[in-house]
Residue frames relative to the residue before (quaternion, step in Angstrom):
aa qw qx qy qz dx dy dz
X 1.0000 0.0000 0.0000 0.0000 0.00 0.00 0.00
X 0.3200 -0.7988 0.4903 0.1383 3.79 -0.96 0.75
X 0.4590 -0.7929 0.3986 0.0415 2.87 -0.77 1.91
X 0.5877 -0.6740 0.3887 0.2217 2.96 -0.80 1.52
X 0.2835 -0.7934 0.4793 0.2459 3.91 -0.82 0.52
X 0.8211 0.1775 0.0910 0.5348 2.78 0.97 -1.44
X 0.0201 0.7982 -0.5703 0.1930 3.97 -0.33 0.68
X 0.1379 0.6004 -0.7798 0.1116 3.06 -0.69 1.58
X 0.3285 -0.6340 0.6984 -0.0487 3.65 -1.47 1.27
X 0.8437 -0.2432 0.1903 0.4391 3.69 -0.97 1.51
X 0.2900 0.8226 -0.4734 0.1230 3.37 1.16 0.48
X 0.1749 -0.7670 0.6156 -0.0460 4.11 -1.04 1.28
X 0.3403 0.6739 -0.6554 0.0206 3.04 -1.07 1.13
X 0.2137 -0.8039 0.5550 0.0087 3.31 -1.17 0.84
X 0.2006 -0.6922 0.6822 0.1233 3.72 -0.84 1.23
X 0.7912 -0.1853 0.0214 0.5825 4.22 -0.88 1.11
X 0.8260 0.1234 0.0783 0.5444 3.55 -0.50 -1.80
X 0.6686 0.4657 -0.2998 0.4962 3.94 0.48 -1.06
X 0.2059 -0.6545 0.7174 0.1209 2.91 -1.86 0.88
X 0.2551 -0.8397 0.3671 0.3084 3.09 -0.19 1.33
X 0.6957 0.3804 -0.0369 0.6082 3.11 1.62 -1.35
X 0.1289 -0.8291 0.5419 -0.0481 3.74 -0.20 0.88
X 0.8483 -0.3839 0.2210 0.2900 3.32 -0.09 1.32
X 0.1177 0.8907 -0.3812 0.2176 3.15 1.74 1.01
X 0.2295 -0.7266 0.6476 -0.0046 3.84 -0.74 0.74
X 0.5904 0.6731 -0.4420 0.0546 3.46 -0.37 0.49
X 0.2022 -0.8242 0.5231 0.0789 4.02 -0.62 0.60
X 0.0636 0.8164 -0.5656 -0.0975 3.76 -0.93 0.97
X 0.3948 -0.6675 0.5322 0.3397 3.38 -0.62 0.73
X 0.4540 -0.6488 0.4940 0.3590 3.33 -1.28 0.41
X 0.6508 0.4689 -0.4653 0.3744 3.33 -1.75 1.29
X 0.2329 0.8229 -0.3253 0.4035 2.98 1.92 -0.65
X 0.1379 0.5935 -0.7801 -0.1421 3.71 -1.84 0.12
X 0.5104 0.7017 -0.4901 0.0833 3.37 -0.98 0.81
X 0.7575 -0.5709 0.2967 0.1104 2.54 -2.23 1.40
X 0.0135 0.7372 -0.6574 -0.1552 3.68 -0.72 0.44
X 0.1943 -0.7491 0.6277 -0.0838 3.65 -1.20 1.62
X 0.2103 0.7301 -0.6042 0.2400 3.03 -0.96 0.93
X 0.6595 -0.5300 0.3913 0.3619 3.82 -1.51 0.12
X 0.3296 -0.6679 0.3637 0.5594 3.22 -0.29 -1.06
X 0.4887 0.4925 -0.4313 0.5767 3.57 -0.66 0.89
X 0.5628 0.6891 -0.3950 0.2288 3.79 0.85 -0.83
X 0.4041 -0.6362 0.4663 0.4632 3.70 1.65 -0.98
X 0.5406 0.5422 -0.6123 0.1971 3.63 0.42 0.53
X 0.4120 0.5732 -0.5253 0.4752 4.09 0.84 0.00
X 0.5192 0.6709 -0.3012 0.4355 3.63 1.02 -0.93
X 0.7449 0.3762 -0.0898 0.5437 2.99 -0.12 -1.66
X 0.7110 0.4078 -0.2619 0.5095 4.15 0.22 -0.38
X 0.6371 0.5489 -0.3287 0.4299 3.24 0.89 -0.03
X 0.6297 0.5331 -0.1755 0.5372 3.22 1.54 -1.69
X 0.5876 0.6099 -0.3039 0.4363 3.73 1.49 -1.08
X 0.7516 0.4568 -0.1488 0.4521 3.40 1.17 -0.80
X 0.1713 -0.8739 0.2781 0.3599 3.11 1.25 -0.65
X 0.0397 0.6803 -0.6446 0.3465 2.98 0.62 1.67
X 0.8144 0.2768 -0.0350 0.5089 3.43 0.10 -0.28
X 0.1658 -0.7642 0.6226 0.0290 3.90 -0.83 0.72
X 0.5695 -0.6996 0.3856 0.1937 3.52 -1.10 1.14
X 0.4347 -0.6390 0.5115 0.3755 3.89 -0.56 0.61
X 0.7481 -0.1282 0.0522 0.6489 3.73 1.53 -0.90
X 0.7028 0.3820 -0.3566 0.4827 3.30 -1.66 0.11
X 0.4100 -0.6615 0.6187 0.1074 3.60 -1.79 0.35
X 0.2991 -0.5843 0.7543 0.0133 2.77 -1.85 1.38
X 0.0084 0.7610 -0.6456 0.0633 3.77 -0.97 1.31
X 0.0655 -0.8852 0.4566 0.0608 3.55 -0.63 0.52
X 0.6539 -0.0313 0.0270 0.7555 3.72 1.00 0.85
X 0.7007 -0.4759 0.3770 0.3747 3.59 0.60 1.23
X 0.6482 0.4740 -0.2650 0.5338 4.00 1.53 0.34
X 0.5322 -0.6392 0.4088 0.3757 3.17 -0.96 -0.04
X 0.6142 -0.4923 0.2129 0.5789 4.08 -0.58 0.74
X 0.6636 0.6256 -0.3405 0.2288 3.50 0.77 -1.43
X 0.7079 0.5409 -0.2056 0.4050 3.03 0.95 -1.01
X 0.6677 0.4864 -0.2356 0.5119 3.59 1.21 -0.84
X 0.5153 0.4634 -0.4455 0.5667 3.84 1.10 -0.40
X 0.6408 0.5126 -0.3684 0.4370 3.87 0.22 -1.38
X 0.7691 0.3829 -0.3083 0.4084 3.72 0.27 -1.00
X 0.5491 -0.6884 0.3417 0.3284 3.73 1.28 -0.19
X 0.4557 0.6746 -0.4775 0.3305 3.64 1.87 0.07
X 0.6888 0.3214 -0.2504 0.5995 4.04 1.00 -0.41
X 0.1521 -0.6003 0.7801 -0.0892 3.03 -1.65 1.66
X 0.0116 -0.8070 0.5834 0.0911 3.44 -1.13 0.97
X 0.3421 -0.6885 0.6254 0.1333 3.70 -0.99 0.37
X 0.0022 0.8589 -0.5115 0.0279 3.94 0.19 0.92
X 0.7344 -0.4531 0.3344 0.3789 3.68 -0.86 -0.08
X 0.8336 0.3714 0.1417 0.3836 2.56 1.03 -2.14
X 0.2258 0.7114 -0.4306 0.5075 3.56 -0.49 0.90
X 0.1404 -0.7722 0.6120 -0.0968 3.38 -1.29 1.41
X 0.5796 -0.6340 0.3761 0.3473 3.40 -0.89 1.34
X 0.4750 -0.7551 0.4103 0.1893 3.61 -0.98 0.40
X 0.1703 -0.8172 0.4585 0.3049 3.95 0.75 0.34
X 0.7806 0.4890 -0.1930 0.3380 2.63 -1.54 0.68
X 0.6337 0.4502 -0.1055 0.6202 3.95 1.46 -0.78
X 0.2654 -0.6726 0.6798 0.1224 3.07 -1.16 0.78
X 0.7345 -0.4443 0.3173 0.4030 3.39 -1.60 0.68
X 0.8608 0.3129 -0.2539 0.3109 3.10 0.57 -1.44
X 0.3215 0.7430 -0.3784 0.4488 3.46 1.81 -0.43
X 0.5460 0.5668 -0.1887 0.5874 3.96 0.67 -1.71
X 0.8120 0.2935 -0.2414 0.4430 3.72 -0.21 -0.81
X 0.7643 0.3619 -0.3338 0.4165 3.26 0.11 -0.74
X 0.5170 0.5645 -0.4506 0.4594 3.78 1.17 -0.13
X 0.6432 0.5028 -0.3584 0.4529 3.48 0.69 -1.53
X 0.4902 0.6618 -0.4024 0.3998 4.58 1.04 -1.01
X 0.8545 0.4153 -0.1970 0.2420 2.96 0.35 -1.71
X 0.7176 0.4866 -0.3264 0.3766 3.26 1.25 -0.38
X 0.6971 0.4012 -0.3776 0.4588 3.60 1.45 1.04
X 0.7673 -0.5226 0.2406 0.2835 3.04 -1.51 1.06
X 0.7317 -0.0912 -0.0441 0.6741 3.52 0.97 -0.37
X 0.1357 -0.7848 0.6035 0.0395 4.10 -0.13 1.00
X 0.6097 -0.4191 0.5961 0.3118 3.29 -1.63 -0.04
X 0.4937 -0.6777 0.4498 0.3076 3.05 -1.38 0.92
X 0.4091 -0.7431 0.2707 0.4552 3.72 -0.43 0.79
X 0.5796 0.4870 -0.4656 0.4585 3.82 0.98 -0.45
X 0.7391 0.4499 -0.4319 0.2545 3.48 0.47 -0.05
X 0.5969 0.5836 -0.2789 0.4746 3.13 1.65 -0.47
X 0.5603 0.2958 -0.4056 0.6588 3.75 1.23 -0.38
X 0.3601 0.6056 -0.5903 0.3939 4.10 0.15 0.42
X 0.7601 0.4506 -0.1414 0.4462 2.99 0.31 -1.97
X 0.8422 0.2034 -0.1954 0.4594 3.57 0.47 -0.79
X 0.7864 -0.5646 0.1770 0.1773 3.14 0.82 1.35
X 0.5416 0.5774 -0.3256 0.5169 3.03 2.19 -0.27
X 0.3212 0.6397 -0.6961 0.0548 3.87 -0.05 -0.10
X 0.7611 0.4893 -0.2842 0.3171 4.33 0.76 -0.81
X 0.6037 0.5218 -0.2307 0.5568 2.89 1.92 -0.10
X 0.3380 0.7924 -0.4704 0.1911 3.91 1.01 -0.21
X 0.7744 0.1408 -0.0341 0.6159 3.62 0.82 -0.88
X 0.2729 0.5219 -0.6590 0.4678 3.36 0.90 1.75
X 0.4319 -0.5646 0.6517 0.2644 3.96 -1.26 0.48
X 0.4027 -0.7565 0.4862 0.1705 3.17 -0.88 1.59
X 0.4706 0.5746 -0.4281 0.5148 3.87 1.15 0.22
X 0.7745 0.4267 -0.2003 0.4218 3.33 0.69 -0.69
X 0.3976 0.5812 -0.3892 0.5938 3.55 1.41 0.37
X 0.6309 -0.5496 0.5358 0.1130 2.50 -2.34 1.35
X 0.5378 -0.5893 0.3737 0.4732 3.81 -0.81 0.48
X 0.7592 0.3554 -0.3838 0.3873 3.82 0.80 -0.31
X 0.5163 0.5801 -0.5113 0.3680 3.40 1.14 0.31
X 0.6982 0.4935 -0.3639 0.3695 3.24 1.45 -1.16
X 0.4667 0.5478 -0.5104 0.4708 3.75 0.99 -0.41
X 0.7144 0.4245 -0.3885 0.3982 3.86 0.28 -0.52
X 0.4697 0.4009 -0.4679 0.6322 4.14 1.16 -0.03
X 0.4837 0.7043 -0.4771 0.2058 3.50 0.16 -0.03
X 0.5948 0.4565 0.0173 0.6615 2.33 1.15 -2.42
X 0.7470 0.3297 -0.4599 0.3491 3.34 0.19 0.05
X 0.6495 0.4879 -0.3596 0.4592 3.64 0.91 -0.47
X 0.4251 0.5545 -0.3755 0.6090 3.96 1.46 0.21
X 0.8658 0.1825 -0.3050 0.3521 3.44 -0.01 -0.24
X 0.1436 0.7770 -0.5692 0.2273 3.68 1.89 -0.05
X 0.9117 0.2930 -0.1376 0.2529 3.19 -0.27 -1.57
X 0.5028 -0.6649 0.4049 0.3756 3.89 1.63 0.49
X 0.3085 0.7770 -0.5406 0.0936 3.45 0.73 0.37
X 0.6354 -0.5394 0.4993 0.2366 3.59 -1.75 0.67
X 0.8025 0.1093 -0.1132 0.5756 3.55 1.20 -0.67
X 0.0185 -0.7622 0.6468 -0.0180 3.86 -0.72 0.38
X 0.1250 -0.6732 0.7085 -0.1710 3.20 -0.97 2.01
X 0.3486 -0.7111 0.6016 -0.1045 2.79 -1.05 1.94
X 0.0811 -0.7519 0.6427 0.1225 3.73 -1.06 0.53
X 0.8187 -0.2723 0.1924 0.4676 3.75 -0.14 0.90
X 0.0529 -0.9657 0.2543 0.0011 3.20 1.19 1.59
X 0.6311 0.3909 -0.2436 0.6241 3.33 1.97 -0.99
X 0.3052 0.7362 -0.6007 0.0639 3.88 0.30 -0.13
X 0.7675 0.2273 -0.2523 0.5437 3.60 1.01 -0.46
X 0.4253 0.6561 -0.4699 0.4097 3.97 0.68 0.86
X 0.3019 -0.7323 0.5830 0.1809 2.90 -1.31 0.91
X 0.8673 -0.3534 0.0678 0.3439 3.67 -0.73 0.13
X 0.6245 0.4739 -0.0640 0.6175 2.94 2.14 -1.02
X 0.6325 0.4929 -0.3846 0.4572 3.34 0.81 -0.76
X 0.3932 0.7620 -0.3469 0.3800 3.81 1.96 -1.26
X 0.7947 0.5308 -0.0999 0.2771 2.73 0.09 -2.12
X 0.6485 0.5397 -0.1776 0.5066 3.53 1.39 -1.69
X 0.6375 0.4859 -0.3202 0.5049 3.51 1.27 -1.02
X 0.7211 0.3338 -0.3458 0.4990 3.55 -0.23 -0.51
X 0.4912 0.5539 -0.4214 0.5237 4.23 0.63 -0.31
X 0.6195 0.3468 -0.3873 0.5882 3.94 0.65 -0.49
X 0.7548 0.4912 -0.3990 0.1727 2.99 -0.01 -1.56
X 0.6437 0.4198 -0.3887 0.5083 3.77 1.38 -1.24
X 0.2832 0.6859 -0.6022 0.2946 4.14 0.50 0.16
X 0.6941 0.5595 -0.1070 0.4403 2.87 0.84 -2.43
X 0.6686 0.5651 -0.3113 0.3698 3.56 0.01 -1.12
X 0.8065 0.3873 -0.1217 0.4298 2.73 0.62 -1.96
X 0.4212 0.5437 -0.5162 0.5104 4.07 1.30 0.65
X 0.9286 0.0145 0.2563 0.2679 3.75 0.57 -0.57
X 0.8554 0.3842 0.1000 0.3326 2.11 0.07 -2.46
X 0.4709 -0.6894 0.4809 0.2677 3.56 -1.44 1.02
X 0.1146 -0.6708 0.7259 0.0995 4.27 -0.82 0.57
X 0.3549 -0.4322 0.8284 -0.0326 3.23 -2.14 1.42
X 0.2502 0.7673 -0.5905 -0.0047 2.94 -1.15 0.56
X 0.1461 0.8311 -0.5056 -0.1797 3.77 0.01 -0.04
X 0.2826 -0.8322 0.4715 -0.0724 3.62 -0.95 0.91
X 0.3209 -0.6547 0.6460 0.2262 3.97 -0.82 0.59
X 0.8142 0.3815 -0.2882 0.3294 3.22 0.31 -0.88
X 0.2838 -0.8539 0.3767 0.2202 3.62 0.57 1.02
X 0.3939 0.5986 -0.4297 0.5494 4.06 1.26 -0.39
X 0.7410 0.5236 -0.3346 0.2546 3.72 0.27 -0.09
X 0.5312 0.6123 -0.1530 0.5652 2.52 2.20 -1.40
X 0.7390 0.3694 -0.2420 0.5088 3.47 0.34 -1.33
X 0.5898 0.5066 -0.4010 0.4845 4.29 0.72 -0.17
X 0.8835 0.1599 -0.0400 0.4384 3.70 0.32 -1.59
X 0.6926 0.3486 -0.3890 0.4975 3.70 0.42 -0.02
X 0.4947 -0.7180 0.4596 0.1691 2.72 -2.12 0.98
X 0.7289 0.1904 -0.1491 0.6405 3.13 1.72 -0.02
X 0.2183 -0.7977 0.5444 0.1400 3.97 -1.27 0.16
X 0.0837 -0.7974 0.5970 0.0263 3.10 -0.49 1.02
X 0.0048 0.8093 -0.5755 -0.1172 3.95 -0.52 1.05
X 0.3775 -0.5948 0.6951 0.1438 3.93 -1.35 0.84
X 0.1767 0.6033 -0.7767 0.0398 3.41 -1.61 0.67
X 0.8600 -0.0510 -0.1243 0.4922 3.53 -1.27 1.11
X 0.5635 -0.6027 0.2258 0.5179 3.82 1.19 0.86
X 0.4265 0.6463 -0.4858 0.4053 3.48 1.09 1.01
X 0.3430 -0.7122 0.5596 0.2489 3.75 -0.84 0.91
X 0.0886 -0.8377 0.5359 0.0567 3.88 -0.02 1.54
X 0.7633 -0.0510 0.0457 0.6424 3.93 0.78 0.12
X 0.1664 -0.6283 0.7400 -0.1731 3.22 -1.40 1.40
X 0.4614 0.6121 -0.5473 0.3359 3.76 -0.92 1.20
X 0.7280 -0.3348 0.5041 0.3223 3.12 -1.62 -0.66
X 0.4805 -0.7289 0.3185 0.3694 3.66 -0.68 0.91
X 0.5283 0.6088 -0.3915 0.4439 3.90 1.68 0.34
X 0.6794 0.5126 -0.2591 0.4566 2.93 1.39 -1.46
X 0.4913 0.4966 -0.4158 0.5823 4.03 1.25 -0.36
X 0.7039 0.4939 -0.3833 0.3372 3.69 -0.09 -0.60
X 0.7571 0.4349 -0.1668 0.4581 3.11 0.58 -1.80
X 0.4406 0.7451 -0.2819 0.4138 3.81 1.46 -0.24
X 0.8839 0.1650 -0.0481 0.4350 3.20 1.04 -0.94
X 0.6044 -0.4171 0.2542 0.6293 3.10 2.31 0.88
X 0.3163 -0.7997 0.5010 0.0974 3.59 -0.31 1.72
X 0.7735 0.0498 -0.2769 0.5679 4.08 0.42 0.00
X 0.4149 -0.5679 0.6755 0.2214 3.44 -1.66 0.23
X 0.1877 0.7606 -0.6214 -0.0106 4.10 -0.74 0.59
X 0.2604 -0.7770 0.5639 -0.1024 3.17 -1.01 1.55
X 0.2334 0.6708 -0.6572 0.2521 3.80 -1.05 0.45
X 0.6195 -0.6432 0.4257 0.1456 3.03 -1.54 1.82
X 0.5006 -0.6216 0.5423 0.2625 3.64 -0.84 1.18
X 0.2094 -0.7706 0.5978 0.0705 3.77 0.38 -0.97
X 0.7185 -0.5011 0.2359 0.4208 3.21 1.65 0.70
X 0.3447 0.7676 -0.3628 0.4004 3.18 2.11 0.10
X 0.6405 -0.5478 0.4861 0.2309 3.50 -1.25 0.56
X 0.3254 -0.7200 0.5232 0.3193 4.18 -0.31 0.37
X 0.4619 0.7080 -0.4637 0.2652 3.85 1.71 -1.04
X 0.8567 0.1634 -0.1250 0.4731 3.69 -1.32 0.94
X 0.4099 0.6718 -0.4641 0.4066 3.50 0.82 0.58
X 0.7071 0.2792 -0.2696 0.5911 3.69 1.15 -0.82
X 0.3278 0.5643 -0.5676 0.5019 3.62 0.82 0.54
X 0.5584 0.6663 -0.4711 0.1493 3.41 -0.31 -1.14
X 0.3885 -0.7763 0.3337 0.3675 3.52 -0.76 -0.07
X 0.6989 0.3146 -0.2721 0.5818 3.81 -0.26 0.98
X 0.7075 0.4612 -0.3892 0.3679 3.78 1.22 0.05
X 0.0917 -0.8574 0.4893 0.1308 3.13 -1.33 0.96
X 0.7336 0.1635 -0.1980 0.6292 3.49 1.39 0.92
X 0.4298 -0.6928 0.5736 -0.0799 2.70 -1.18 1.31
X 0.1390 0.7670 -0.6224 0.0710 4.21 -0.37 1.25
X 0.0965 -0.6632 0.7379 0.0794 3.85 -0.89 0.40
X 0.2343 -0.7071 0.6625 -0.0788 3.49 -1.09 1.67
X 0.7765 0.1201 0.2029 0.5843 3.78 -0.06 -0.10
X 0.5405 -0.5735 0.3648 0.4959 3.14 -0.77 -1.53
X 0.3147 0.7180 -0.4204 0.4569 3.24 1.27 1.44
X 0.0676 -0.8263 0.5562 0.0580 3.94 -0.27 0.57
X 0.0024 0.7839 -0.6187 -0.0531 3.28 -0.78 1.02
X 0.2922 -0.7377 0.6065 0.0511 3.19 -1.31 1.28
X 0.2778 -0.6854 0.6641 0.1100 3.49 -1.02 1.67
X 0.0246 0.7596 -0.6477 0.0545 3.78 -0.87 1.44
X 0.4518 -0.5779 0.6232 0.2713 3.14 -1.77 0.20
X 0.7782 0.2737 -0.1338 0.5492 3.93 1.30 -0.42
X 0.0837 -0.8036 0.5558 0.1956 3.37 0.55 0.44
X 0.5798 0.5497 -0.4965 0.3395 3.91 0.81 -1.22
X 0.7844 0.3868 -0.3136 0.3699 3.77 0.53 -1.23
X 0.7480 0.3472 -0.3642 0.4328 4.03 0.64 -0.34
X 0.2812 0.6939 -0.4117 0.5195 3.28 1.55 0.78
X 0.6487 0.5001 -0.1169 0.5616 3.49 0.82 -1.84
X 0.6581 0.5467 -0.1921 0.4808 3.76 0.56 -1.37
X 0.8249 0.2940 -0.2870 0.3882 3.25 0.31 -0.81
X 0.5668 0.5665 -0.3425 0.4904 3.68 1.52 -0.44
X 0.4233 0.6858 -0.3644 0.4665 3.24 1.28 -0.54
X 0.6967 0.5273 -0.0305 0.4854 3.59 0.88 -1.58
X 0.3337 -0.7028 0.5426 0.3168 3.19 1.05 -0.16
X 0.5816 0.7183 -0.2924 0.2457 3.76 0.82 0.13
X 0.6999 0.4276 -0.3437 0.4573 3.25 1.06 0.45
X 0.0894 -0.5976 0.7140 -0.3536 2.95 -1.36 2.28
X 0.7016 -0.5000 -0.2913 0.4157 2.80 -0.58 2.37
X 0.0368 -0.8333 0.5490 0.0534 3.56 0.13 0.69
X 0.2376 -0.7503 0.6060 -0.1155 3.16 -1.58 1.03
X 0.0519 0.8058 -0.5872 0.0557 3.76 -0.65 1.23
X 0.1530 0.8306 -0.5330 0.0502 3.38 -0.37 1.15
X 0.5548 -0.5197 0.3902 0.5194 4.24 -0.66 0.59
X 0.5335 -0.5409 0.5619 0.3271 3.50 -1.14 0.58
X 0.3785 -0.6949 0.6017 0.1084 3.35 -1.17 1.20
X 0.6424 -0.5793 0.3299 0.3781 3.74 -1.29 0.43
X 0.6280 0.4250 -0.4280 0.4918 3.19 1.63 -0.57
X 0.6289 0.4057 -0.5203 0.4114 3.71 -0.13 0.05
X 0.6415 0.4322 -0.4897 0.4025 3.71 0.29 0.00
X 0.5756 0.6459 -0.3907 0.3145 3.34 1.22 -0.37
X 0.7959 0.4377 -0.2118 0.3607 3.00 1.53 -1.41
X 0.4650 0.5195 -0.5673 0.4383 3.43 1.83 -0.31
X 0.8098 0.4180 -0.3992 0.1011 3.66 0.00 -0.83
X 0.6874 0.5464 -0.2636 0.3993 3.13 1.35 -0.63
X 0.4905 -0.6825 0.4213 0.3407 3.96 -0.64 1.06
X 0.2592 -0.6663 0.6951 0.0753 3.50 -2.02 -0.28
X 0.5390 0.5870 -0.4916 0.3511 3.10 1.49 0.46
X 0.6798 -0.5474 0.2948 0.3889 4.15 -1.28 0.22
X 0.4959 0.7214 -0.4767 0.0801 3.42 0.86 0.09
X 0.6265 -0.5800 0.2473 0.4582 4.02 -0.48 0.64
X 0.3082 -0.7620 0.5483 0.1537 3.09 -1.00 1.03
X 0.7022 -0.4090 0.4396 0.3826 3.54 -1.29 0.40
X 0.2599 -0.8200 0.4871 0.1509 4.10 -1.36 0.81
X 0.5020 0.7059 -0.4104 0.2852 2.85 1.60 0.53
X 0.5425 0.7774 -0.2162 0.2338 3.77 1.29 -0.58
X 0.2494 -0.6871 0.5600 0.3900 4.11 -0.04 0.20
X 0.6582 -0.5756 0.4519 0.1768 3.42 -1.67 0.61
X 0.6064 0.6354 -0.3380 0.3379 3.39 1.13 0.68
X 0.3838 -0.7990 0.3913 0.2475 3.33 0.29 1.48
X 0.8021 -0.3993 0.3012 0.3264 3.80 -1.79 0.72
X 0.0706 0.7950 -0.5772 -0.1729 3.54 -0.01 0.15
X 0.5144 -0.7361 0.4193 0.1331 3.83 -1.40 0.77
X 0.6746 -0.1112 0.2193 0.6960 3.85 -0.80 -0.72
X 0.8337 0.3433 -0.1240 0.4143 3.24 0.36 -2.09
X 0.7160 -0.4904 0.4232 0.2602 3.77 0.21 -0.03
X 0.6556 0.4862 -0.3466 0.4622 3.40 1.43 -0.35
X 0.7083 -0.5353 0.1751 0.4254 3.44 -1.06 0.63
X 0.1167 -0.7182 0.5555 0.4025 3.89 -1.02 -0.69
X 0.8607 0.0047 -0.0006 0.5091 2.95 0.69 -0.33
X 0.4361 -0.7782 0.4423 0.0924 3.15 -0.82 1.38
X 0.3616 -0.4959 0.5431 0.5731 4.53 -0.12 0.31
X 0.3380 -0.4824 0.7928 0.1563 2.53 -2.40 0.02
C-alpha cells in the first residue's frame, strides 16, 4: 500500500478577518509530482508554511509520513526551496552545501546534490557573487543537502531564464523519478501542465479542483470556440448546445463547451459564424474559469507577482 506523504485533514487557518486556509482536505501519496496554483492572496505560501511547520493550524491536521511536520523536517525526509533568503558573504557554494549535509542524519552526497542542481562549475564560486538565477539554483541545491523523501518548492524558476527553466525541471524529474514526492507551486502554469502528475488549484484558501492537468481542463468544458459578434447580441449564446460559459473579449465571444461539433452546427445555424475558431481548452483557461474575481480578502502571505501563462502575460491579477 502507498504511503501517504503529505496529509492535511479539515485543515483552518486564519490571519484577523481572512481565512487563509479554508477547510482544506488534501492527501499525496508519496512519488507524486504536484502543482499547487493559485492567485496571489489565494493561501498557498499559507498552506506551505503549515506543510513545513513553520506555522501551526487554528484547526484540523497537518501529517507528513503518518508524523507530525516537525518531526519529518528534523529527520531530513523534507527539503524546501522558499522564495526568501539572502546570499551569505563570504561562502562558497560548495562550502554552503556541505554545511547545510552535515546537519542530517543521512544527507545527500554534496557533489551530487550540486550535480543535480547544475552547480558542480560553480562549487568554489562565492554565493554573494552569483547571479539571482544561479542563486535560485543553491537553492535547489541546499533542499536536497539533506536527501529528503519530499521537496516543496516555492516558485522555483521565478529567476530563470528559459534554459536555465528547462535544465531546472530536467533535475528535478531525476529526483522524482528516484521515488521521491515534489510540492511545487508555480506562476508560470506551462510547468504545471508539462511536469506534474497531478494539480491541485486554491482560491480564497479553498481547494477548487484537484486532478490531472486533462481532468482540470476537460472540467471546465474541453474546447473554447470564439468568432467576432460584428455587433451581434451575446442573448442565447449560453443556450447553445454543449456550452457552459459564455466570455465577450472586445467584440469577440468565446464559448467554453463540452461539444464543440454541436455549437459549431448551432452557431452556423445562426448565421453567426465570422472568423471562427475551435481550439481544446488550455490549462490556463481552466484556471481562469475556476478561479473567482470577486472582493473577498485574500490571504497575506503571497509576493506581488501576478500568474504568468504560455506567453508570459499575466492571468490573473490579486484582488
Amino acid at each position: 500500500m502507498t504511503q501517504t506523504a503529505v496529509s492535511f485533514s479539515q485543515v483552518v487557518k486564519t490571519f484577523g478577518a481572512v481565512r487563509a486556509v479554508d477547510g482544506a482536505d488534501l492527501d499525496i501519496p508519496r512519488g507524486e509530482t504536484v502543482a499547487l496554483l493559485g492567485r496571489n492572496g489565494a493561501g498557498k505560501s499559507t498552506a506551505i508554511g503549515l506543510l513545513l511547520g513553520l506555522d501551526e493550524p487554528d484547526s484540523g491536521t497537518v501529517r507528513l509520513f503518518d508524523g507530525p511536520p516537525s518531526k519529518a523536517v528534523a529527520a531530513g525526509r523534507v527539503g524546501a526551496m522558499l522564495q526568501d533568503g539572502r546570499p551569505i558573504k563570504r561562502v562558497t557554494v560548495k562550502e554552503l552545501v556541505t554545511f547545510v549535509a552535515s546537519t542530517f542524519p543521512r544527507p545527500l552526497p554534496v557533489a551530487e546534490a550540486l550535480a543535480l542542481a547544475g552547480l558542480t562549475e560553480l562549487a568554489n564560486r562565492r554565493v554573494d557573487k552569483l547571479s539571482g538565477g544561479q542563486l535560485q539554483r543553491v537553492r535547489f541545491a541546499v533542499a536536497l543537502a539533506g536527501a529528503p523523501e519530499l521537496i516543496v518548492l516555492d516558485e522555483p524558476t521565478a529567476a530563470l531564464d528559459v534554459e536555465a527553466r528547462r535544465a531546472f525541471w530536467t533535475s528535478m524529474r531525476a529526483y522524482a523519478d528516484r521515488g521521491n514526492t515534489v510540492l511545487f507551486s508555480t506562476h508560470y502554469l506551462e510547468e504545471a501542465d508539462d511536469y506534474a502528475d497531478r494539480i491541485v488549484v486554491v482560491d480564497h484558501g479553498r481547494i477548487v479542483a484537484d486532478g490531472t492537468s486533462d481532468r482540470i481542463k476537460s472540467s471546465v468544458g474541453g474546447h473554447l470556440v470564439s468568432f467576432d459578434l460584428r455587433g451581434r447580441a451575446t442573448e442565447g449564446l449560453a443556450a447553445l448546445p454543449g456550452v457552459t460559459a459564455v466570455e465577450v473579449r472586445g467584440d469577440r465571444a468565446l464559448l467554453r463547451t463540452e461539444d464543440s461539433d454541436a455549437t459549431v452546427v448551432a452557431l452556423a445555424a445562426m448565421n453567426a459564424i465570422n472568423q471562427l475558431e475551435v481550439a481544446a481548452a488550455s490549462l490556463e483557461d481552466a484556471f481562469l474559469a475556476l478561479t473567482t474575481e470577486d472582493t473577498a480578502p485574500t490571504a497575506p502571505d503571497s509576493a506581488a507577482t501576478p500568474a504568468q501563462g504560455r506567453t508570459g502575460a499575466p492571468v490573473k491579477e490579486t484582488v
